[in-house]
N, C-alpha and C positions, 0 to 999 in steps of 0.2 A: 521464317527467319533462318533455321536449317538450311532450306533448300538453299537460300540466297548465300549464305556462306560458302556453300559448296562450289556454288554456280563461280565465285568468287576465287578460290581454292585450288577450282580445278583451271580458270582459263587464264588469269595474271600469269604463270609464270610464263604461257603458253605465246600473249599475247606479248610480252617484256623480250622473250625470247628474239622472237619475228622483229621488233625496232630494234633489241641488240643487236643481231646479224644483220640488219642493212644499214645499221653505224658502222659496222668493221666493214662491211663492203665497200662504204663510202671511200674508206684509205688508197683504194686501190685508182680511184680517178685518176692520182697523179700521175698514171702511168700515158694517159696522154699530154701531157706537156713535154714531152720526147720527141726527138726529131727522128725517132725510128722508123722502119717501115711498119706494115700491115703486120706479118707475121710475129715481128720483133714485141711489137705490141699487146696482142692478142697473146702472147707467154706471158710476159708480163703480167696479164690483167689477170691469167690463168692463177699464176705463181702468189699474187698479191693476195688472190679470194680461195686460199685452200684452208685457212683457219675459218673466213665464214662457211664455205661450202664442209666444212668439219663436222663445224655448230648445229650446221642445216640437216646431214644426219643423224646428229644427237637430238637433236631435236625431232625429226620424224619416226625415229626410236620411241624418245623418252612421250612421244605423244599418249603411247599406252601405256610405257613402263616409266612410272615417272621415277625409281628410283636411279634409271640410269641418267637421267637429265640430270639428276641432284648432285650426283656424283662428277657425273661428266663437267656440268655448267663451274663444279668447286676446283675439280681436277685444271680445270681450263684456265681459270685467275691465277692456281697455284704455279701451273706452268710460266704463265707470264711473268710473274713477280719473279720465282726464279730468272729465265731470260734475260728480264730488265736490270737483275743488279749482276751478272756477271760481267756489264758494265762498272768503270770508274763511278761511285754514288757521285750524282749532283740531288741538289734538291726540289727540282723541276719533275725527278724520275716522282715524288711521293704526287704528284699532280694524275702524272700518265697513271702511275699502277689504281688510283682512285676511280679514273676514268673507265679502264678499260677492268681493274680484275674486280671493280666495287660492285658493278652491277654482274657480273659472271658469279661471284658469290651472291648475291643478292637471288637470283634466278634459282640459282640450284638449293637455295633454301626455302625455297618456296616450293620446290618440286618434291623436296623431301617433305614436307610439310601437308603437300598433296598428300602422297604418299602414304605417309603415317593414317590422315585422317581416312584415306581408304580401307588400311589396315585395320583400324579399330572400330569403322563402321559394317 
């Protein structure tokens, strides 16, 4: 039962991680419905994926050191939600910040979580 906890423990935030980072990569599609060129594009596509390609270091980080995920994945929503109201509030933004910083904190409590139970085992 242990083990199976662990086994648990250790790969969720791991594997939550890997779909949250190719949800936020998915954003970056729209940069072909542009009538730009080849170059023009490919910045774009660059420019759209430097928060997942971020994650994607935190994450090859936090693969060992999960308290830097913890931190990182909290750090990460926190940023956003800041971000997002330096905008006019509408009420649509409580949708986006649910979407994108619900599972960012979600992840990084899970990796503390890891964490802890390493520490105390």
């Amino acid at each position: 039962m242990q083990k199976n906890v662990s086994k648990f423990v250790f790969w969720t935030p791991r594997i939550l991680s890997i779909i949250f980072i190719l949800f936020l990569a998915l954003f970056s599609l729209d940069v072909f419905e542009s009538e730009s060129g080849f170059w023009q594009i490919m910045l774009g596509l660059f420019i759209h994926n430097i928060p997942a390609l971020a994650l994607l270091a935190v994450l090859l980080i936090s693969w060992k050191y999960e308290i830097v995920g913890g931190i990182a994945f909290i750090l990460a929503g926190l940023i956003y939600i800041v971000l997002l109201m330096r905008n006019p509030f509408e009420w649509y933004m409580i949708a986006w910040a649910l979407q994108i910083a619900g599972p960012a904190f979600f992840i990084g409590i899970l990796f503390i979580l890891g964490w802890k139970k390493k520490r105390v085992a």
